[in-house]
N, C-alpha and C positions, 0 to 999 in steps of 0.2 A: 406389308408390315415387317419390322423388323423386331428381332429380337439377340439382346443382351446377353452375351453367355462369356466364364471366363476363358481365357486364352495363355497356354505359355506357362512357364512355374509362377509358382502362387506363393508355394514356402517353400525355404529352404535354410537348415539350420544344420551349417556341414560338421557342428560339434557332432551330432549324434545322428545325421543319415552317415547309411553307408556309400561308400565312394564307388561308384560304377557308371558304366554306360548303359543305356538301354536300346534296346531293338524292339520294333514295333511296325504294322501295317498303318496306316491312314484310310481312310475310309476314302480317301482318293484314289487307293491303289498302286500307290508308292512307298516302300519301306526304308525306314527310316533309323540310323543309331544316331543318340541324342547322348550330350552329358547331362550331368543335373543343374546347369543352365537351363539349359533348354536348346541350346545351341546345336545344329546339326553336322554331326562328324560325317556322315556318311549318308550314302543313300543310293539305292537300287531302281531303275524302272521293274520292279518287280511285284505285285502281292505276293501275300502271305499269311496262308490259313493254316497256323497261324506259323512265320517265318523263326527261323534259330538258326543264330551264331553258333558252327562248330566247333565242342571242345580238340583244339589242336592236340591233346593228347591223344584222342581218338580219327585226329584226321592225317598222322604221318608227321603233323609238328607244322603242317601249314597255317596262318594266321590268318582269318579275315575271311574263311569261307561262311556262306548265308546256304540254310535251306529255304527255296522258294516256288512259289510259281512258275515254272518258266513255259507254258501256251495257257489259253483258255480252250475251254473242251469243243463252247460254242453253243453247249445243251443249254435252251431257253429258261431251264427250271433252277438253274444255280444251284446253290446248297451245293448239299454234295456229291453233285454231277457237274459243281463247275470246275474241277481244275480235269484240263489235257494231259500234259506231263507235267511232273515235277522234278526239283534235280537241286544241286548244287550249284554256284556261281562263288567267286574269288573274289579279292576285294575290289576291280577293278569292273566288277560285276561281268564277266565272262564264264560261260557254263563249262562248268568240269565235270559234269554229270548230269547224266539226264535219263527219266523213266516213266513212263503209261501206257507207250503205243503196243509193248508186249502181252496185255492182256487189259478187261473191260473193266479197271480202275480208276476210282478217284481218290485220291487223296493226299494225308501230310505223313512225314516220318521223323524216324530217331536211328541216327547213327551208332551202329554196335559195336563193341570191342574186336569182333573175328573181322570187319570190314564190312560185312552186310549192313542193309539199311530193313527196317522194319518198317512197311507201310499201313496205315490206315488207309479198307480200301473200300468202295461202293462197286458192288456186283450185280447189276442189276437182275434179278432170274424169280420162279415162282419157288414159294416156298409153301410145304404142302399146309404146315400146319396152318398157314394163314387163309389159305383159299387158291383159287388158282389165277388172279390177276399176278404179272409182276410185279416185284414193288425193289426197292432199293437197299438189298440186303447189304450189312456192311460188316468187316471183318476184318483180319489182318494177313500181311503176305512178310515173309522173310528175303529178300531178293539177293542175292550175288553183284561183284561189281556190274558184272558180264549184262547183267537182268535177268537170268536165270531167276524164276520162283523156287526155293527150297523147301519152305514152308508154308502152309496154308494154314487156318482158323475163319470160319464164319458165323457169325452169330446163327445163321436162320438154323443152323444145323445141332443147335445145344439150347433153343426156348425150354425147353423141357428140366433142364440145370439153373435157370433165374428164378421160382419160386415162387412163379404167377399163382395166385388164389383161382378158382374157378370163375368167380365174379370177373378176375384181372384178365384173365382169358377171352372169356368174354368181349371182355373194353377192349384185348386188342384187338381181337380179330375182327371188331366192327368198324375200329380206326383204321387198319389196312382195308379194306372192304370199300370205307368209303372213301383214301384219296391214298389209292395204289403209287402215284407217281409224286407223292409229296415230297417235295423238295429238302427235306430233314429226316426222311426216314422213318422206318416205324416203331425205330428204338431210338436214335437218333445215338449215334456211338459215335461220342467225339472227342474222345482221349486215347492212345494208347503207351504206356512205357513199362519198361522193361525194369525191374525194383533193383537190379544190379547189387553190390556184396551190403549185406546188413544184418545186424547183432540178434534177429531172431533166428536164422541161418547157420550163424555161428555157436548158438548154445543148439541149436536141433536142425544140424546136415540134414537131415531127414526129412521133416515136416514139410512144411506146404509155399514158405518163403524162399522157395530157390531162389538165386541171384538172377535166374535167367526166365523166370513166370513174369506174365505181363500182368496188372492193373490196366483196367479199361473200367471207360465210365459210362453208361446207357441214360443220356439225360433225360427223353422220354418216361425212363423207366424209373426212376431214383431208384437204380440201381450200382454201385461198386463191384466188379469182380477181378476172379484174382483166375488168371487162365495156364493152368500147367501146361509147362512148354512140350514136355516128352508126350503127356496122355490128349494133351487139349479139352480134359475136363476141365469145370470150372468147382475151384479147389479151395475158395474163400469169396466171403458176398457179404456186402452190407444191401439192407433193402432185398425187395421193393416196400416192406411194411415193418413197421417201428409200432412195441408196447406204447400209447401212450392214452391216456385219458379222454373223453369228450371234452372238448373246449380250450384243451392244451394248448392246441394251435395259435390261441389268441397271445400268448405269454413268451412263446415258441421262442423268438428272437432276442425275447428280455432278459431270461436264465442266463446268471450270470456265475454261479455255484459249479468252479469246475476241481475237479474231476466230478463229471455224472454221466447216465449211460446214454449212449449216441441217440436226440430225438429225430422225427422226420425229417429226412433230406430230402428236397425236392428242385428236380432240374441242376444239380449240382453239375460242374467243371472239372475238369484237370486233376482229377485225383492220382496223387502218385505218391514215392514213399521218400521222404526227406534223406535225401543223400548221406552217406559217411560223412564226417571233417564239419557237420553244420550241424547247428543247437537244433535238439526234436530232432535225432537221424533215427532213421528206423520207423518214426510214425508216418502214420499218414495225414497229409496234408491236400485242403479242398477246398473249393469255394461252391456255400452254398445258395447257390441262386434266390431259393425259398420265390421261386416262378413257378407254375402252373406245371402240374406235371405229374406220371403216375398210373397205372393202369389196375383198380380205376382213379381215375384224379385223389393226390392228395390234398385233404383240409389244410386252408393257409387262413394265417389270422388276420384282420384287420389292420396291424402295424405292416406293413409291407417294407420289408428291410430284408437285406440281403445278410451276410456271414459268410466270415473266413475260419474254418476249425482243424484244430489240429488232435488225429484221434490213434489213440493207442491202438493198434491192429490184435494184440491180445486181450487186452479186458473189452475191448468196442466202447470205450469210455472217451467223451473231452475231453483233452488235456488242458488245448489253447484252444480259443476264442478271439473272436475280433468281430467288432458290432460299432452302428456308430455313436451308441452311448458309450461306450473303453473312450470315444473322441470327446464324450459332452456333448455330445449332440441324439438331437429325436432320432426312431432306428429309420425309418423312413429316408431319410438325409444322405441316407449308402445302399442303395438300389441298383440293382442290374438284373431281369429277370431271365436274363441269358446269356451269352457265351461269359467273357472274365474269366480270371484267376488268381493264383498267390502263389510266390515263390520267397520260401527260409533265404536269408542273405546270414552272410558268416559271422557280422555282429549279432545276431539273433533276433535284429529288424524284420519284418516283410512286407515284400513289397509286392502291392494290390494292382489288380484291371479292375477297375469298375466299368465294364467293356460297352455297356450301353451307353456311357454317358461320354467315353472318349477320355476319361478321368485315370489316371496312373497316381500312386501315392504311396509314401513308405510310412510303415507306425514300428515305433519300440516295441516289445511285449506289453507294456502299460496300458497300448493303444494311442499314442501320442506319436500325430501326422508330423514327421521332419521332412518329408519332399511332398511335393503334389505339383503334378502337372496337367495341363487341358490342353488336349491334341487339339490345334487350330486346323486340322486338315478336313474339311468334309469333301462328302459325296454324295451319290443318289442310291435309294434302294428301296425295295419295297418291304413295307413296315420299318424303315430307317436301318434293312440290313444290305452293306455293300453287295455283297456274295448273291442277290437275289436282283437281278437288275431290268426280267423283264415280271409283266404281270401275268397273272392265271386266271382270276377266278373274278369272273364280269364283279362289279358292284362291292366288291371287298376290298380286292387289293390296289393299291395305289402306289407313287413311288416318292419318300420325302428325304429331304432331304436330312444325314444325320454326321457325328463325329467318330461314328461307333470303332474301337477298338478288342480287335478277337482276343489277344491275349500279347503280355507285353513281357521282356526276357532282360531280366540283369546281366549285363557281360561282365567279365572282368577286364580290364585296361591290357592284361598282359594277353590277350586272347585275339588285339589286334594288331596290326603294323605300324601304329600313329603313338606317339610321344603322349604318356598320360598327362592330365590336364591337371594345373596346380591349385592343390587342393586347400591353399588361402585364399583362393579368389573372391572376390567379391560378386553378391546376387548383383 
């Protein structure tokens, strides 16, 4: 049987998108920068969970380097035991840096200003509060060119800092308990960055928004935290549990009355703090899943729709919103129950993963789609996720085939070595 799906840009109305390239994985496992054609500028035999173009200001003024995969680990379970090293490559896709074999990590990073790279990393070891199987604790390493680790943070060693209810406690330690070697973790921590200079910082040196604290996100957990660099306390948190009413859940994704106070986040993305020089710098900005998630599970409503929010880190209030009724459409219509994300572009557009579906798309603030593209690239995985490629668990898991996209990165044209593309062109 075959099935219909769209393919390639859909819209494009170069009045009001903004003008960039993008970088992306394929669910085949080749990364890709595209225009907003669709047209393919470049491309890596590489994955990338998820891949970034480096800003050359931070890389020496070189153009055209990609963070990437460069081996698989090999471990059967994927997630996040699948990448071996990670590193750098050129635009010629040649590695100019490469890291894992130094200690028992997995993961992706972010390029610093002092030249270090900040890893997200999987350590596999027992953590007492859980029990005493291993399980996949995950956390972050600060590494030197050399690979030198400088700095460490592990989540298993701060549960006691995220806010778990006794009940939540509970629900974790019977989810570690019962699939120790689960291939996403028992918090599943799949963000980290570093909030870099921002205007709460600057009215109070002092307080809790150093330039150098990371945000990290615990999707598991619908958790946000805010992780001091110097103490490695965790110094700021949205979640795991949100005021709200019986039955709220059902309306959750409708509320369209913003500013109002942050409601349940569950299974959220990529939280991080909108840069200087871009519209909304300083807040934070997420996507949220509103998938299955939570310890213990939180209530989700019947309209199953995903959201992109953008939230004041001082009042913990909405500011922006993005749903796909802002598009005219039922909220159901903009779904991803997991990975995705949103990135502020400098017209004050942003531009979405809808990461399940393989769907990339930009909206105004109004909510009004000026690009939309559908990755043509599939692959295989089980439950339609590449990163999972063999199976585990008899009579469950199976392998289908999907378009799935992890998360997708606006470049700018001046960030690479290729002539930018003339922005009269015709779709």
């Amino acid at each position: 049987m075959a099935f219909v799906r769209h393919s390639g840009v859909t819209v494009l109305d170069r009045e009001t998108a903004y003008p960039s390239y993008i970088l992306f994985t394929g669910a085949d496992g080749i990364t890709r920068l595209i225009d907003l054609d669709g047209d393919v500028v470049r491309q890596w035999e590489y994955a990338g969970v998820p891949p970034r173009l480096i800003d050359p200001a931070l890389n020496g003024g070189r153009l055209g380097d990609v963070g990437v995969q460069l081996s698989d680990s090999g471990d059967p379970r994927g997630g996040i035991y699948a990448n071996g090293t990670v590193g750098q490559v050129d635009w010629a896709g040649e590695p100019v840096w490469e890291w894992g074999r130094e200690a028992p990590a997995r993961t992706t990073w972010e390029l610093l200003p002092n030249g270090n790279r900040l890893l997200l990393v999987t350590v596999p070891r027992v953590v007492a509060d859980l029990g005493d199987a291993t399980v996949g604790d995950q956390g972050l390493y600060e590494v030197a060119p050399d690979g030198r680790i400088v700095w460490q943070w592990l989540a298993g060693d701060h549960l006691d800092e995220l806010g778990f209810s006794e009940e939540g406690w509970r629900a974790l330690r019977r989810t570690a308990e019962r699939d120790p070697g689960d291939p996403w973790g028992y918090l599943e921590m799949n963000s980290a960055k570093s909030l870099g200079p921002n205007r709460w910082h600057d009215h109070e040196p002092d307080g809790v928004f150093h330039p150098d604290n990371i945000l990290v996100g615990f999707r598991k957990a619908n958790i946000v935290a805010l992780i001091d660099k110097r103490s490695g306390g965790v110094v700021w948190r949205l979640g795991p549990y949100f005021d709200e009413d019986d039955g709220a859940q059902h309306q959750r994704i409708n509320v369209h009355k913003v500013p109002r106070p942050l409601d349940q986040i569950s299974g959220q993305h990529n939280p991080h703090m909108i840069p200087v020089g871009l519209p909304g710098a300083g807040d934070i900005l997420l996507f949220d899943n509103q998938g299955g998630a939570g310890y213990p599970p939180a209530a989700l409503g019947i309209y199953a729709g995903s959201r992109v929010l953008e939230i004041d880190p001082s009042s913990r209030e909405i500011v922006w919103q993005y749903t796909a009724e802002d598009s005219g459409l039922p909220p159901w219509t903009f779904f991803s129950s997991f990975v995705s994300n949103a990135q502020r572009l400098p017209n004050g557009n942003t531009l979405i993963t809808e990461g399940m579906q393989g769907r990339l798309f930009q909206v105004t603030p109004d909510g009004d789609v000026v690009w939309e593209y559908h990755s043509p690239y599939l692959g295989y995985g089980v439950a339609g996720e590449p990163e999972v490629r063999e199976t585990r668990v008899p009579g469950v898991d199976r392998l289908t085939r999907t378009a799935l996209v992890y998360r997708a990165q606006a470049v700018p044209f001046e960030w690479v070595p290729v002539e930018a593309p003339d922005p009269q062109g015709e779709l």
